[in-house]
C-alpha positions, 0 to 999 in steps of 0.5 A: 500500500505504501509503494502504492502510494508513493507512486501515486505521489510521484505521478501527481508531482510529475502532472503538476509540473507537466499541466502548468507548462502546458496550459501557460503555453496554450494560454499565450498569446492572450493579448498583443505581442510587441517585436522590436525591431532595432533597425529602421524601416525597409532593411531585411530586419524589418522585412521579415519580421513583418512577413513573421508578424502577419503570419503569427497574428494569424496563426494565434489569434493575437496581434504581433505589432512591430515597433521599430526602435533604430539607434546606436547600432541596435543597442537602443532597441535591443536593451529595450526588450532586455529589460521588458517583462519576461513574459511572452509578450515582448521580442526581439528581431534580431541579426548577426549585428548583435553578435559582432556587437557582443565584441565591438560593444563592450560597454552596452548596458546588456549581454547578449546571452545572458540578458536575452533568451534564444528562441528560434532563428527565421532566415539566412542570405548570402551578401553579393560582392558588387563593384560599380561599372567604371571598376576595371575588374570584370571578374573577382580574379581581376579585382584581386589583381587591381587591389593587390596592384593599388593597395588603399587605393580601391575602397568599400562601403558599409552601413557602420562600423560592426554591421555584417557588411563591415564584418564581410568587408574585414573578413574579406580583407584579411583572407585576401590579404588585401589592403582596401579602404572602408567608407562607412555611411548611416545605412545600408541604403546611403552605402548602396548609393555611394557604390551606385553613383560611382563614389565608393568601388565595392560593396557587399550588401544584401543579395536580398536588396542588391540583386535588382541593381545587377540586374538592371546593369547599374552594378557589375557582381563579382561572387556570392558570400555563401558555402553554395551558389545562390540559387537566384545566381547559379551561375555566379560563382561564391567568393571561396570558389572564385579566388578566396577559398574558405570565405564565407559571411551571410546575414542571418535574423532570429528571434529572442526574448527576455531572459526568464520568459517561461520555457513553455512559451519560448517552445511554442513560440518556436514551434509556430515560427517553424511552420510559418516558415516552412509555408510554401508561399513563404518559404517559396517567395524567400527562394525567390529573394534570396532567402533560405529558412532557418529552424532550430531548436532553441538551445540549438539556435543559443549555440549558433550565437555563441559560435558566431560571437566567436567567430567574429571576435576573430576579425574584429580582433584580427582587423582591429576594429574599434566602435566609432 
């Protein structure tokens, strides 16, 4: 009668440790959901995460409202969600910005890993190696030959200091050994203006936003950053391949949440982002733009970042970097 009892101690303790997680994680959302985004509007950070909204908004029955909170290279934003209640209803949209950041941003007032909770990734894109047309290089081999010629003489642009595309530019640098000068600017868009008016040499923006340029003749590529060709460029070749064997940067975005937000709800949350995601009219029209799906398990998607943080404390290291 004793073991009896004991066991139904046991199976009562183990159901009233199992029921409130599942019933927390059926309740939420009961109320609006805010994503942070700390970028300004129109980048991919944005993008998606309203592509992310509307898709969650209807699946769950509750509003997913972004608010864009730009600023000090995602310091603003992302230190807001830190510090909001961990509760469900506040998230971040985040990017590999953050973990350059981890590095180059010493003294932000959170850290990444610790102050923020890993919930899913969304996405990747490779970064298209563009030149402006009065560029005497019409393949990544000539552009190495010109660099190497004319060291600092060439140059490229980037949205700021830390972001991927200064980090793709440094990596690129220091893989290649080439001596070539960065020009930073306020945004990826005046970046892209600078390289498509002829007054910056290079770049490495977006495939997501620059393709059209190439397309329309305004810019001239000269590899893509992934391990693989492009599937909307197959017959460009990668930057590894071309002449720099190994390189390889993207852009990726993902979802956090503040540190202490019950499990529960950061596996739900991840579970609906995973079959958003995975919808045939999403995934399909990412394909289109360059854009592969990402999923992974929270604590899968925690030790991405932290290998990323390390990888690019490396070049910021390697190259010296130092935030403006």
């Amino acid at each position: 009668m004793g073991s009896i009892s004991r066991r139904g101690l046991l199976v009562a303790s183990v159901a009233a440790t199992v029921l409130p997680h599942q019933a927390l994680a059926q309740a939420w959302p009961d109320k609006a959901v805010r994503i942070v985004v700390p970028f300004g509007p129109g980048g991919p950070a944005d993008v998606y995460a309203r592509v992310l909204g509307q898709a969650l908004s209807d699946a769950l029955k509750q509003p997913f409202v972004i608010d864009n909170k730009p600023g000090a290279g995602a310091v603003i934003g992302t230190d807001i969600v830190a510090k909001a209640p961990p509760d469900g209803y506040t998230l971040l949209m985040m990017s590999n910005t953050h973990t350059t950041n981890e590095t180059l941003l010493a003294n932000k007032p959170y850290k990444l890993l610790k102050d923020l909770a890993p919930v899913a990734p969304v996405n990747s894109s490779d970064l298209l190696m563009v030149v402006h047309p009065s560029v005497e290089a019409k393949s990544l081999k000539e552009f190495l030959d010109l660099a190497k010629k004319q060291p600092g003489k060439l140059s490229y642009a980037s949205s700021g200091p830390g972001t991927p595309y200064h980090m793709a530019g440094e990596l690129f640098k220091s893989m290649s050994g080439t001596d070539i000068l960065h020009v930073p600017h306020k945004n990826s868009g005046d970046a892209r203006n600078s390289v498509l008016g002829g007054h910056v040499h290079m770049m490495l923006d977006a495939i997501t936003a620059i393709a059209g340029n190439v397309e329309a003749g305004k810019l001239r590529a000269l590899g893509t950053t992934g391990q693989k060709r492009s599937s909307i460029m197959p017959n460009l070749p990668t930057i590894s391949e071309a002449g720099v064997p190994g390189y390889e940067a993207t852009i990726w975005l993902g979802v956090m949440a503040p540190s202490g937000t019950p499990a529960a709800v950061i596996d739900r949350l991840n579970a609906e982002i995973a079959k958003v995601i995975a919808r045939p009219e999403i995934s399909g029209a990412w394909a289109k733009q360059g854009a592969e799906p990402m999923t992974m398990a929270p604590a899968a998607f925690g030790t991405f970042i932290k290998n990323d943080i390390e990888k690019w404390a490396k070049v910021i290291q390697t190259a010296g970097i130092k935030a403006p």
